[in-house]
KOLZA-361230 format. One record per atom (N, C-alpha, C): residue number from 1; residue in three letters; atom name; z, x, y. Coordinates in Angstrom, 2 decimals, padded with zeros to 5 digits, always signed. Example, Ala and Ser with C-alpha at 12.3 -4.5 7.8 and 13.67 -1.06 7.14 Angstrom:
REM residues 2
+-----+-----+----+---------+---------+---------+
|   k |   r |  a |       Z |       X |       Y |
+-----+-----+----+---------+---------+---------+
|   1 | ala |  N | +007.80 | +013.19 | -005.69 |
|   1 | ala | CA | +007.80 | +012.30 | -004.50 |
|   1 | ala |  C | +007.80 | +013.20 | -003.30 |
|   2 | ser |  N | +007.08 | +012.85 | -002.25 |
|   2 | ser | CA | +007.14 | +013.67 | -001.06 |
|   2 | ser |  C | +007.87 | +012.90 | +000.03 |
+-----+-----+----+---------+---------+---------+
***
This chain:
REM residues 60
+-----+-----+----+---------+---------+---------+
|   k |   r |  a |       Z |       X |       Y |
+-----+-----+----+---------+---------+---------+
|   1 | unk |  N | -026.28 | -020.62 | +016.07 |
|   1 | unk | CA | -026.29 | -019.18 | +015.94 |
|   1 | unk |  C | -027.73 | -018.73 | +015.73 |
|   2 | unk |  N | -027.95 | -017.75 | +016.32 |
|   2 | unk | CA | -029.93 | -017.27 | +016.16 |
|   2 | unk |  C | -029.44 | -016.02 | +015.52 |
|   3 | unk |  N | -030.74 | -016.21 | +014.69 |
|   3 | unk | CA | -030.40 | -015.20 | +013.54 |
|   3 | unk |  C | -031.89 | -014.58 | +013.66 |
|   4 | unk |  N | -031.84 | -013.11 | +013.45 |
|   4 | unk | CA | -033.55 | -012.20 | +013.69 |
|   4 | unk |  C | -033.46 | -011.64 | +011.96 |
|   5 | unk |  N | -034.65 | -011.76 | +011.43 |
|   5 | unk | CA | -034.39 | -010.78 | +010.26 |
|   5 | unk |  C | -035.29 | -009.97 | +010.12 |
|   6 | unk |  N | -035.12 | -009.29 | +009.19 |
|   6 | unk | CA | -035.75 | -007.68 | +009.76 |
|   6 | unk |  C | -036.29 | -007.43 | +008.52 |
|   7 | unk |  N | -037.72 | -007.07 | +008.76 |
|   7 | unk | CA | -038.32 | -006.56 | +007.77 |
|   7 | unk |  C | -039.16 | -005.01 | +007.89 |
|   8 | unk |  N | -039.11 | -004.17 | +006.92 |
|   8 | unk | CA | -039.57 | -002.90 | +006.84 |
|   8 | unk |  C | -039.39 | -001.93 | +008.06 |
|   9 | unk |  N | -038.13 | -001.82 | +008.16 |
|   9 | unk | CA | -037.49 | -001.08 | +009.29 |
|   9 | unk |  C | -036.66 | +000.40 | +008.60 |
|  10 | unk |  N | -037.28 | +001.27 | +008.72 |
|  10 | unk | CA | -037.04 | +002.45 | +008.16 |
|  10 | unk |  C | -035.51 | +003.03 | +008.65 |
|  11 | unk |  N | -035.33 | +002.62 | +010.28 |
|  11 | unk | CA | -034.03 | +003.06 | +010.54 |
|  11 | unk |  C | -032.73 | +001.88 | +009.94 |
|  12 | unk |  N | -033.08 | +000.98 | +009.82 |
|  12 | unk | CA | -031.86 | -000.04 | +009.49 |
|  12 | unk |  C | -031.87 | -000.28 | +007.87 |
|  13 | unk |  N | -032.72 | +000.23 | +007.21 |
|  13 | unk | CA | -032.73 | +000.17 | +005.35 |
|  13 | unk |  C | -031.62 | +000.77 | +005.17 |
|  14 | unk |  N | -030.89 | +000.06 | +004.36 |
|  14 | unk | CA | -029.70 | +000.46 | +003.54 |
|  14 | unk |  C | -028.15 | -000.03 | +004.73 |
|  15 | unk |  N | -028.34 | -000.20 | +005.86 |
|  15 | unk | CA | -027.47 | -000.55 | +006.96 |
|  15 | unk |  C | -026.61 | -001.91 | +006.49 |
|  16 | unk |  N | -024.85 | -002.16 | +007.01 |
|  16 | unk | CA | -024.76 | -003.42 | +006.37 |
|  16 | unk |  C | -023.70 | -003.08 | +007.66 |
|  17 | unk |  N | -023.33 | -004.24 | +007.99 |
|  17 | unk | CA | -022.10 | -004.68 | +008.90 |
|  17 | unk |  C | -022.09 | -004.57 | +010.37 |
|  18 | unk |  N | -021.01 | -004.33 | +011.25 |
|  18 | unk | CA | -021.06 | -004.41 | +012.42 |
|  18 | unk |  C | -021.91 | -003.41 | +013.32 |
|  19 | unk |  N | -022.41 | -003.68 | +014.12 |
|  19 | unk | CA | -023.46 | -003.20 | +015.44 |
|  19 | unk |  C | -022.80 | -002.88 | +016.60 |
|  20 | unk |  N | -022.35 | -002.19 | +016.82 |
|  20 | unk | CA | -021.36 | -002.61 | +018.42 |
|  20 | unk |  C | -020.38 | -003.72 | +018.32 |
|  21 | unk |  N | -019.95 | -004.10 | +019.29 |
|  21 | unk | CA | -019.26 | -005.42 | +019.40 |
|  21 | unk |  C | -019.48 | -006.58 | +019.61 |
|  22 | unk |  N | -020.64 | -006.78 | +019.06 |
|  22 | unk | CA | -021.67 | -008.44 | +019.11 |
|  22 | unk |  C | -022.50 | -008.37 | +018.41 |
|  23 | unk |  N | -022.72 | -007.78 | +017.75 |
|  23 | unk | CA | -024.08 | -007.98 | +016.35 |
|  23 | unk |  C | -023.32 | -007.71 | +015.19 |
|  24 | unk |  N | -024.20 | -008.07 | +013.87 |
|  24 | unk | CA | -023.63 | -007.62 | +012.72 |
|  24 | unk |  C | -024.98 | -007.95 | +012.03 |
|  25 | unk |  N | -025.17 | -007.33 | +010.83 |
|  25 | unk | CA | -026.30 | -007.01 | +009.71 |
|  25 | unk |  C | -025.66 | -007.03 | +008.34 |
|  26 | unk |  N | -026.53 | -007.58 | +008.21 |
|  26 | unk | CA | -025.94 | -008.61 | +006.87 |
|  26 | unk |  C | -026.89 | -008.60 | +005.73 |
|  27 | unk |  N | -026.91 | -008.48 | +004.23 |
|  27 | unk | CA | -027.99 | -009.02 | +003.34 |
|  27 | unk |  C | -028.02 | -009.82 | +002.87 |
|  28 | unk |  N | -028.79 | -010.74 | +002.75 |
|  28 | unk | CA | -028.44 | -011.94 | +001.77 |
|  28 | unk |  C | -030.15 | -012.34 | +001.56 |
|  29 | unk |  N | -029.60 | -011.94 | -000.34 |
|  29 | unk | CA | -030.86 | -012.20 | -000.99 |
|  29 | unk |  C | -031.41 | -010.81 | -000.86 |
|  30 | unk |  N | -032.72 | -011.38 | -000.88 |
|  30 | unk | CA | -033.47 | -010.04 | -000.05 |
|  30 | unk |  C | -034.05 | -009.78 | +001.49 |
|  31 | unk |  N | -032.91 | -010.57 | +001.90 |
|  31 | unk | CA | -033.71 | -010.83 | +003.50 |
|  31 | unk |  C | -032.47 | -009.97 | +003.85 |
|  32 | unk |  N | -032.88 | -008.97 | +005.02 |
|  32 | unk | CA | -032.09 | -008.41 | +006.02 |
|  32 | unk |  C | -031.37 | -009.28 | +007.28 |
|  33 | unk |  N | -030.26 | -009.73 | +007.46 |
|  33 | unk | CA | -030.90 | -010.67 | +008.65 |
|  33 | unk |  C | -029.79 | -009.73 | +009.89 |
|  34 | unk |  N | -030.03 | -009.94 | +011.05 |
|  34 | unk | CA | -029.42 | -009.56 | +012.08 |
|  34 | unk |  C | -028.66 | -010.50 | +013.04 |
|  35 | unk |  N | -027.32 | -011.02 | +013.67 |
|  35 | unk | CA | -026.57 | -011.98 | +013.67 |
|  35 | unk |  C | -025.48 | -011.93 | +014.84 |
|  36 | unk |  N | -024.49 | -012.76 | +015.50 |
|  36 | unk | CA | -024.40 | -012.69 | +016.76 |
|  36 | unk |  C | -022.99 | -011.89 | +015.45 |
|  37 | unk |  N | -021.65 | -011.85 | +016.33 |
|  37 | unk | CA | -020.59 | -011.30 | +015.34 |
|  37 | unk |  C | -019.82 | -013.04 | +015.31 |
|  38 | unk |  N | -019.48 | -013.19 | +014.24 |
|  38 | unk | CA | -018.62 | -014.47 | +014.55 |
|  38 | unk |  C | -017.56 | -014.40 | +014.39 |
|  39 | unk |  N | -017.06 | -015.32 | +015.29 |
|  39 | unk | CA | -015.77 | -015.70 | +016.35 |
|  39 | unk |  C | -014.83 | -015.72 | +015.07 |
|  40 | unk |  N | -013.85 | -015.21 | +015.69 |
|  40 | unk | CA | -012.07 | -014.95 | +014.76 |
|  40 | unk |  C | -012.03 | -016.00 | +014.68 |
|  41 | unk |  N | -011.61 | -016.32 | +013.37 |
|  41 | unk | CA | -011.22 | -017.62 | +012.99 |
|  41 | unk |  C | -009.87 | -017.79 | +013.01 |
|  42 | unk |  N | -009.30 | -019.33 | +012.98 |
|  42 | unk | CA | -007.96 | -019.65 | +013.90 |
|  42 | unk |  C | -006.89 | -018.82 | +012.98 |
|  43 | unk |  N | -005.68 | -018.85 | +013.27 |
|  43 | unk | CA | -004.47 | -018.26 | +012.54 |
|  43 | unk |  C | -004.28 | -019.19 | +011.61 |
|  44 | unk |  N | -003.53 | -018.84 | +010.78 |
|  44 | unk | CA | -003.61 | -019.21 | +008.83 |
|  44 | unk |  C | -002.52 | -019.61 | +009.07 |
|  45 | unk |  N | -002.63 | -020.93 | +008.35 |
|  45 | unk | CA | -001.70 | -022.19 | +008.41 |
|  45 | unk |  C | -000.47 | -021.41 | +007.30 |
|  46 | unk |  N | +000.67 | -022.21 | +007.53 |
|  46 | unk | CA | +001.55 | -021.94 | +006.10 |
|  46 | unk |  C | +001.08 | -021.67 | +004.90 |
|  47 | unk |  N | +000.22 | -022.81 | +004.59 |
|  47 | unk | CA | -000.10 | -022.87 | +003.26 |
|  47 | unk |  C | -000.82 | -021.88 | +002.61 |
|  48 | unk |  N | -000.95 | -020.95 | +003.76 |
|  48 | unk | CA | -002.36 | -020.08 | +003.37 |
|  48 | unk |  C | -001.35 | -018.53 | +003.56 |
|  49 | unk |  N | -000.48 | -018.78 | +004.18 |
|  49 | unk | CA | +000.08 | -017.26 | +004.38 |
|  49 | unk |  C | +000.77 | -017.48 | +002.81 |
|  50 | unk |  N | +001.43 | -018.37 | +002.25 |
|  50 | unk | CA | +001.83 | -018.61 | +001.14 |
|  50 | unk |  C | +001.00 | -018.06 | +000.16 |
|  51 | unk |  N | +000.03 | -018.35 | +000.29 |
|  51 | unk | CA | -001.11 | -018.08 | -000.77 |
|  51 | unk |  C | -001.38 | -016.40 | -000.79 |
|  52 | unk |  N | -000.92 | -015.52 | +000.90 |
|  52 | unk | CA | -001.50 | -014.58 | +000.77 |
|  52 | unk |  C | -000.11 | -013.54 | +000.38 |
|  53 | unk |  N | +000.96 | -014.18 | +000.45 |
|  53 | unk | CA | +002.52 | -013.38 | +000.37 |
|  53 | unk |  C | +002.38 | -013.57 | -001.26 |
|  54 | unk |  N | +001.64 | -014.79 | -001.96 |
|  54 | unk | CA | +002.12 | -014.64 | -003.80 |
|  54 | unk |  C | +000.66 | -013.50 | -004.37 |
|  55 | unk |  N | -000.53 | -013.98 | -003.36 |
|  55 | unk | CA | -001.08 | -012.24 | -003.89 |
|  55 | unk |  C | -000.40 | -011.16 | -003.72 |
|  56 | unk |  N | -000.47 | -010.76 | -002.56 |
|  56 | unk | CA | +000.39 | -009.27 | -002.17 |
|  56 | unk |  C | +001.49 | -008.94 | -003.56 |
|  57 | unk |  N | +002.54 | -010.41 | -003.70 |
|  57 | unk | CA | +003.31 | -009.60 | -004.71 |
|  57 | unk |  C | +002.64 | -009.67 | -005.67 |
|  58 | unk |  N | +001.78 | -010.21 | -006.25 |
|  58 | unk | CA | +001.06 | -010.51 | -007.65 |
|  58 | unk |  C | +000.19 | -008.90 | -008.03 |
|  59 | unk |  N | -000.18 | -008.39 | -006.43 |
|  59 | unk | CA | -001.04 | -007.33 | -006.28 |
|  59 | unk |  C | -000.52 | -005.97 | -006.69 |
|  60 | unk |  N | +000.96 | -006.08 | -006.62 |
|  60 | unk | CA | +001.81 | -004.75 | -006.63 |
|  60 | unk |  C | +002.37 | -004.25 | -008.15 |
+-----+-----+----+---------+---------+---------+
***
């Protein structure tokens, strides 16, 4: 993944998240960095929808 980071850019200060539909801007630390968008990750196994059905009710 190539990553650009951005320094003292008056239009992108304070900017965080998606760019269109292939970039994204991100902070971490104090570095700005600029980033491809990454790929959907696979569908959630049992064990994990489990995990997300006892939040939901835990949530309510």
């Amino acid at each position: 993944m190539e990553m650009s980071l951005i320094k003292n850019n008056i239009l992108l200060r304070g900017v965080r998240g998606l760019l269109g539909d292939t970039d994204v801007i991100r902070k971490t630390g104090n570095q700005l960095q600029m980033a491809n968008k990454p790929d959907r990750r696979a569908k959630a196994t049992p064990a994990q929808l489990a995990v997300q059905e006892k939040f939901l009710l835990a949530a309510q």
